[in-house]
Backbone as CSV, one residue per row, in Angstrom:
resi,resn,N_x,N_y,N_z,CA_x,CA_y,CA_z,C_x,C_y,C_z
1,UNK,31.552,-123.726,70.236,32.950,-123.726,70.639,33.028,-123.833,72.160
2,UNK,34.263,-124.538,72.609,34.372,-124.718,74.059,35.957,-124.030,74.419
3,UNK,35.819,-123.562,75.074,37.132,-122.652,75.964,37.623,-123.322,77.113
4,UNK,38.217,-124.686,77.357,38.851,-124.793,78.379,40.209,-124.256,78.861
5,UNK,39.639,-124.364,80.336,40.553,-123.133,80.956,41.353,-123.949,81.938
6,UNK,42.725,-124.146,81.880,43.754,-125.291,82.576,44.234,-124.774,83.454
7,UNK,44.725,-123.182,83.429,45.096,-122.592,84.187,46.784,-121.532,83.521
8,UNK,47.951,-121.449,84.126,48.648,-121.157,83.903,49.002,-119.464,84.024
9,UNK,49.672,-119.454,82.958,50.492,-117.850,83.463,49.226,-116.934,82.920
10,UNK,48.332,-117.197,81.795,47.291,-116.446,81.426,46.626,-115.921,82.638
11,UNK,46.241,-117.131,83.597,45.066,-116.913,84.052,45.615,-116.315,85.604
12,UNK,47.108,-116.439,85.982,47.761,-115.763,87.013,47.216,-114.469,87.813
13,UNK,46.867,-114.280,89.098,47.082,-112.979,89.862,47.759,-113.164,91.056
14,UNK,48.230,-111.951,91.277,48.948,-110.906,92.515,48.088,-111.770,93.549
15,UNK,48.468,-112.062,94.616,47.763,-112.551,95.926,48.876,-111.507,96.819
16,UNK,48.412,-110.406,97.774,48.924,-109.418,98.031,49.259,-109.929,99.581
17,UNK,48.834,-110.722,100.291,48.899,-111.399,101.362,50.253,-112.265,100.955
18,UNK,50.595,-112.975,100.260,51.414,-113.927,100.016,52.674,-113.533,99.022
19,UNK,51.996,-112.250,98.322,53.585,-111.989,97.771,53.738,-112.806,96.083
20,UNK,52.920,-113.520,96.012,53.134,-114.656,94.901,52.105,-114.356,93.315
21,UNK,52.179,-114.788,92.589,51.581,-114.805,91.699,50.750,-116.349,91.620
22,UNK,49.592,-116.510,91.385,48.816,-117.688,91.633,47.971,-117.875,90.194
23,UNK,47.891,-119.073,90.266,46.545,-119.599,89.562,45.483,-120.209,89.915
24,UNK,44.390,-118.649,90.052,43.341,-118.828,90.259,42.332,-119.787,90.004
25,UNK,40.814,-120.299,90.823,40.491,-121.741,90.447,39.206,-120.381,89.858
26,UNK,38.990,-119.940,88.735,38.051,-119.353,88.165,38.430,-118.961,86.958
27,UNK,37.416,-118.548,86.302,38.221,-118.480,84.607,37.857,-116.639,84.187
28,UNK,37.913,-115.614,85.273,38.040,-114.538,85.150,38.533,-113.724,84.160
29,UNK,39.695,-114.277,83.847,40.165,-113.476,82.437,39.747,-114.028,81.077
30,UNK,39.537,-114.942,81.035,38.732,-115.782,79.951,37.523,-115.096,79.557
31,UNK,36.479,-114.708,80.400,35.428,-114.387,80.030,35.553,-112.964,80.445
32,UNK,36.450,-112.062,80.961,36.647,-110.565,80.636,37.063,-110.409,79.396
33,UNK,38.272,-111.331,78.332,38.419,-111.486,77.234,36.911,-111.115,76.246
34,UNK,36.149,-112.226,76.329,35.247,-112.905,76.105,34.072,-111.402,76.130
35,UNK,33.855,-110.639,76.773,33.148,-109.665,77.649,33.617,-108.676,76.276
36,UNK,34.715,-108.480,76.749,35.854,-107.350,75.885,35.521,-107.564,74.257
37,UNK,35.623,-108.630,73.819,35.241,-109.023,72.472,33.546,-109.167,71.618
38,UNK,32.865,-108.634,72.876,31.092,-108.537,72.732,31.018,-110.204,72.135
39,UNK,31.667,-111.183,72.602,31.372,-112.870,72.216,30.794,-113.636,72.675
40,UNK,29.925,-114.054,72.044,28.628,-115.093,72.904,28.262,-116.434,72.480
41,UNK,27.827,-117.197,72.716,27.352,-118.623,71.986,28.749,-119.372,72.432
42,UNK,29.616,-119.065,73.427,30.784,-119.766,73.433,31.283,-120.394,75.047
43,UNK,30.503,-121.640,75.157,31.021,-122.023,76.635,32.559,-122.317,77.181
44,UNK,32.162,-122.070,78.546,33.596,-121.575,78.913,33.428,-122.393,80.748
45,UNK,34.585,-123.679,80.369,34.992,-124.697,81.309,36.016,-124.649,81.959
46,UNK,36.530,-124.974,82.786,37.800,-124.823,83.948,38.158,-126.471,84.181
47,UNK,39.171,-126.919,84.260,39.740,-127.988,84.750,41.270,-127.726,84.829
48,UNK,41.907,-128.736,86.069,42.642,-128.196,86.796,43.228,-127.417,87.366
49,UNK,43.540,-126.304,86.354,43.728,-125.076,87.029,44.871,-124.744,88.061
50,UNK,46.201,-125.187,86.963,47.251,-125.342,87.505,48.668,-124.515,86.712
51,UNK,49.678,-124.118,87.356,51.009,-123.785,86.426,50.920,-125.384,85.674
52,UNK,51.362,-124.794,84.238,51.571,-126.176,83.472,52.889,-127.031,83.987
53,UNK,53.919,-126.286,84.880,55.187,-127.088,85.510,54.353,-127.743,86.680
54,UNK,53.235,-127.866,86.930,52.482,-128.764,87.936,52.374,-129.425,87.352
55,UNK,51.580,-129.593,86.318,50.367,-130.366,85.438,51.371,-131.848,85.780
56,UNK,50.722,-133.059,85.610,51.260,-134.458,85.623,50.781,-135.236,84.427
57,UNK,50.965,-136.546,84.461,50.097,-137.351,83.452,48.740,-137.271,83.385
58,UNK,48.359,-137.446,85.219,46.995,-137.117,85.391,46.085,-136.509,84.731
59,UNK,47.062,-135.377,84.890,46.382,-134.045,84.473,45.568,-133.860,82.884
60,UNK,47.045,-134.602,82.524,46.699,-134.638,80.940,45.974,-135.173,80.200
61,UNK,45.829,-136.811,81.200,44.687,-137.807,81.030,43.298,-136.894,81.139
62,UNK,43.228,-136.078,82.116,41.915,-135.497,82.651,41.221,-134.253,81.675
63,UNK,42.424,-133.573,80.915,42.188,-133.051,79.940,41.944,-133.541,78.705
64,UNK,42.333,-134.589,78.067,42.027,-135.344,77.281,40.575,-136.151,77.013
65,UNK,40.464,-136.612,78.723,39.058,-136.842,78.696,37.508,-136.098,78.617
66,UNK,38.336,-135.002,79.088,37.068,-133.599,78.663,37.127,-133.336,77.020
67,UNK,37.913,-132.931,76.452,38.333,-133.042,75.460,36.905,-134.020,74.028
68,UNK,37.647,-135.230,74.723,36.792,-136.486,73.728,35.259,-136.356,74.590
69,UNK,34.997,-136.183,75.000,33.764,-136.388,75.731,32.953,-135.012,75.385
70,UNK,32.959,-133.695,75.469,32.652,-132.785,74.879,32.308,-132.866,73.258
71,UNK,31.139,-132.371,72.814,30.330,-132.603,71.775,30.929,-131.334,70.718
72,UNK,31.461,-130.121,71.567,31.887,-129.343,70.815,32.712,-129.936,69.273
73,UNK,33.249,-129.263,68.368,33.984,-129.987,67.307,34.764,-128.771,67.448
74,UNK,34.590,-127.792,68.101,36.460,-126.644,67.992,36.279,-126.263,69.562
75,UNK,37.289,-126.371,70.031,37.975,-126.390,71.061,39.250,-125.472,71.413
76,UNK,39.096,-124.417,72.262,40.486,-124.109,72.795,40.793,-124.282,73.822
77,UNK,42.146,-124.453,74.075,42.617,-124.892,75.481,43.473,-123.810,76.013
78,UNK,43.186,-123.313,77.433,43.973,-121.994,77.385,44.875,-123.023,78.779
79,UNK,46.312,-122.645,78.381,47.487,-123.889,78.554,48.476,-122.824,79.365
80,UNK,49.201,-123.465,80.594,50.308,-122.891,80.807,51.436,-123.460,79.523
81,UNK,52.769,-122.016,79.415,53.361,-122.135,78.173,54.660,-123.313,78.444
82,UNK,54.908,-123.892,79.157,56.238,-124.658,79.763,56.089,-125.840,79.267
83,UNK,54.339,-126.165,79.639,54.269,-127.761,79.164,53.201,-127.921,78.097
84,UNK,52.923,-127.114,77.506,51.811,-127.192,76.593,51.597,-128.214,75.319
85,UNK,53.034,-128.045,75.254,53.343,-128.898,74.046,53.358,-130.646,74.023
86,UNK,53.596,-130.980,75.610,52.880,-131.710,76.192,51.713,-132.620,76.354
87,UNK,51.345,-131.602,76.812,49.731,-131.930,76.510,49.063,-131.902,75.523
88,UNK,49.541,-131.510,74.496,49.193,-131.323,73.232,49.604,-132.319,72.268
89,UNK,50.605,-132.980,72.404,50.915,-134.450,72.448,50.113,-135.458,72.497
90,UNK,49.862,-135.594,73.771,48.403,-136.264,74.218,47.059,-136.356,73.823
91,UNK,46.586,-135.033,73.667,45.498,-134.636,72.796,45.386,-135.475,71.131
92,UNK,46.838,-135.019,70.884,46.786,-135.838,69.437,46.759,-137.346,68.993
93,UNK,47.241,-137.954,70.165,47.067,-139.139,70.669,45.708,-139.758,70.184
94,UNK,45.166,-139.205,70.989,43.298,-139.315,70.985,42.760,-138.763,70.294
95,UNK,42.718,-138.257,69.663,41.670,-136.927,69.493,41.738,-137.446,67.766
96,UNK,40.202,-137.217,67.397,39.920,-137.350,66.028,38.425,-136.677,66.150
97,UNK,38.336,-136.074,64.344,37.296,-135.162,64.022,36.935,-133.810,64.808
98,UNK,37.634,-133.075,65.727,37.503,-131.763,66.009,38.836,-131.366,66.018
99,UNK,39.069,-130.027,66.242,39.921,-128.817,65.502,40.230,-128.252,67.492
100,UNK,41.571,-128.376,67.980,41.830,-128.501,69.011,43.181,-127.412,69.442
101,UNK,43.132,-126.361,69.592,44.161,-125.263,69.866,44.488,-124.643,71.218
102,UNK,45.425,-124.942,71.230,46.229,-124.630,72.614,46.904,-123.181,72.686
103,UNK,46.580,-122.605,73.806,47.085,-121.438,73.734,47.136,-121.055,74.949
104,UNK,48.159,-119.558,75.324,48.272,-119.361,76.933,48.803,-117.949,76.563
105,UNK,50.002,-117.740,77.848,50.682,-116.333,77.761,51.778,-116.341,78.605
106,UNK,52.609,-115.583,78.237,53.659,-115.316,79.011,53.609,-114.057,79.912
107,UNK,53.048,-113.411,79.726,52.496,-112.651,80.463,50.717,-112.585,81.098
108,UNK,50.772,-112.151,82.403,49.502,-112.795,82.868,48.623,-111.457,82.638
109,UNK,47.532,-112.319,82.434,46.218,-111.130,81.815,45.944,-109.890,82.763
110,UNK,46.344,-110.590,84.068,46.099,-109.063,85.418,47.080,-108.305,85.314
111,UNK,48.555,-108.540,84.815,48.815,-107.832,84.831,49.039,-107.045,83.238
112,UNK,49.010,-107.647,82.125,48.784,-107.107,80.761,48.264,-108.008,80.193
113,UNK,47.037,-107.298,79.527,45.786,-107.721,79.099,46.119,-108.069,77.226
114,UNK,46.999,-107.554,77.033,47.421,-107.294,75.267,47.887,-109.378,74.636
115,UNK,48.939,-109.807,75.388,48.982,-110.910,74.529,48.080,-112.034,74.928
116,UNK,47.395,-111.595,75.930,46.357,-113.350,76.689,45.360,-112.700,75.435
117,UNK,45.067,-111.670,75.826,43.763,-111.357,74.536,43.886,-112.008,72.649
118,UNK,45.159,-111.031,72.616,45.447,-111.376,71.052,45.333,-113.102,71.424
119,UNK,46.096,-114.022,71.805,46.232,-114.874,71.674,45.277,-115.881,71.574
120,UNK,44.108,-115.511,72.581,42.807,-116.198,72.828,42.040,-115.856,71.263
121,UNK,41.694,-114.665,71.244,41.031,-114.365,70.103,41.942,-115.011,68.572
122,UNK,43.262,-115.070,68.256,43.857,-116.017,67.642,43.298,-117.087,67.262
123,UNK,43.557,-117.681,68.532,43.395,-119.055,68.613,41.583,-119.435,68.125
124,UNK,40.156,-118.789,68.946,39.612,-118.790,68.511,38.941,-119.008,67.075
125,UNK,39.542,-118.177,66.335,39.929,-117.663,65.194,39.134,-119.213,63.975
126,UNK,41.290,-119.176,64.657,41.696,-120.809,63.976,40.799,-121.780,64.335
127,UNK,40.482,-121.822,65.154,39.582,-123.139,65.677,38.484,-123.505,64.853
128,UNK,37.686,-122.367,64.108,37.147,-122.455,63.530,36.674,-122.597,61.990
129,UNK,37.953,-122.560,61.698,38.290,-122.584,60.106,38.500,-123.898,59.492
130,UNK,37.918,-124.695,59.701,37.830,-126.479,59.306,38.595,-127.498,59.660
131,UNK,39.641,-126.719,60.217,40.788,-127.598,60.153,40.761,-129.158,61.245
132,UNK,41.407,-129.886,61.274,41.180,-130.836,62.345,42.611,-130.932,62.692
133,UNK,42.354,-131.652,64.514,44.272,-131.807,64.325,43.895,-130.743,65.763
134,UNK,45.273,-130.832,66.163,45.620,-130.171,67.477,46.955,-129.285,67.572
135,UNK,46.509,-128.227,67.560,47.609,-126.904,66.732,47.847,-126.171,68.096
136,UNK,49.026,-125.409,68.198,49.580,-124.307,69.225,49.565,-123.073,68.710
137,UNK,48.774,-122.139,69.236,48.890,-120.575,69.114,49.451,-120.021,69.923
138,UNK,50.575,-119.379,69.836,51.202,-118.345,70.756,52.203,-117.431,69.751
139,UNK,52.538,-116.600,70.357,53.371,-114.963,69.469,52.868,-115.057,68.270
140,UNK,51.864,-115.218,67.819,51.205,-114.685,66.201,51.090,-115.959,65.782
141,UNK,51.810,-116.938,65.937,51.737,-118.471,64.829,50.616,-118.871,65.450
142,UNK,49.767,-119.677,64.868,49.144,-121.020,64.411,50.008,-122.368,63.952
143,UNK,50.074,-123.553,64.381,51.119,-124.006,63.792,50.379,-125.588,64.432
144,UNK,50.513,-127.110,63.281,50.523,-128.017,64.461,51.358,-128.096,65.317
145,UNK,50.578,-128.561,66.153,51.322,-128.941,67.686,52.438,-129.340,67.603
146,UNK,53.299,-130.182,66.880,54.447,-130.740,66.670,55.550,-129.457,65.262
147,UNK,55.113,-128.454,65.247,55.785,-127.641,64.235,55.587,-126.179,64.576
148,UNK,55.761,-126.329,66.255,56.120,-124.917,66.889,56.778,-125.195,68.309
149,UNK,57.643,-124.484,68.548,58.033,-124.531,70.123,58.175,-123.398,70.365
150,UNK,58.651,-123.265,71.854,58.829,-122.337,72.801,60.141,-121.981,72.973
151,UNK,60.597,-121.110,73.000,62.029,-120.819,72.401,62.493,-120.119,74.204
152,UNK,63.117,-120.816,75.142,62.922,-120.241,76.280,63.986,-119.202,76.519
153,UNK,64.930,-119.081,75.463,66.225,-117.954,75.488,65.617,-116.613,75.124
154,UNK,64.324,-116.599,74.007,63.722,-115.468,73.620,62.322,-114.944,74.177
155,UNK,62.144,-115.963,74.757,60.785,-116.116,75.264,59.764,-115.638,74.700
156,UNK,59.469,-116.253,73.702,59.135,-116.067,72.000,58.515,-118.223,71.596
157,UNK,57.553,-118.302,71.173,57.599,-119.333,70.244,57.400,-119.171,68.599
158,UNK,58.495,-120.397,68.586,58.754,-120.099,66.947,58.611,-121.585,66.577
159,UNK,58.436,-121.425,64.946,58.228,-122.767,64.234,59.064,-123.367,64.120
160,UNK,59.080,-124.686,63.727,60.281,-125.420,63.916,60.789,-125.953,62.692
């Protein structure tokens, strides 16, 4: 299994100099997750490493191409939550014979550790259960990519 790490509100910290909340270019909470869960045999990649309201076409191209090029066959993508669905789009585009899950948080792991965790380990989960196709995990669902959104009034995703 491969863990790419895009960036977003998951992977967010406090920069105390600046006042801001950032996304860090390291995959720190990923593999404290990872640490936390005694989980091993599971590489763990970084690309771009951006709020997903950054992310561009580029971006998506660049994820896509890691994506197909990686030998893994289950894949998670840990996604800012704004544009995920997005990119997940894209993915489906391309993508044939591996099992491809997108997932993130609305709350950032530095500062609560409870839904980046559940969600990662989720997603994990799923990734591995045969399926093929490019699915979104966030608030408890599993769902394909095209039969869940982000509900931004509840700040909640729900199926569609």
């Amino acid at each position: 299994m491969l863990i790419l790490n895009t960036g977003g509100t998951f992977n967010k910290r406090y920069n105390p100099i600046s006042g801001a909340l950032e996304v860090p270019f390291d995959n720190r909470a990923v593999e404290a997750i990872l640490k936390a869960l005694h989980v091993k045999d599971i590489s763990v990649a970084g690309a771009v490493y951006k709020d997903s309201l950054d992310m561009d076409a580029e971006d998506r191209k660049a994820i896509a191409r890691i994506v197909m090029a990686s030998s893994e066959e289950h894949i998670v993508i840990i996604h800012g939550t704004d544009t995920m669905h997005l990119s997940a789009a894209v993915l489906a585009g391309v993508l044939e014979g591996k099992c491809v899950v997108l997932t993130g948080a609305m709350v950032p792991y530095s500062i609560d550790a409870t839904e980046a965790s559940a969600n990662l380990g989720l997603a994990m989960g799923f990734a591995q259960n045969g399926a093929h196709g490019v699915y979104i995990c966030m608030s408890g669902i599993v769902a394909p990519h095209d039969g869940i959104i982000k509900n931004r009034t509840l700040g909640v995703f729900e199926r569609v």
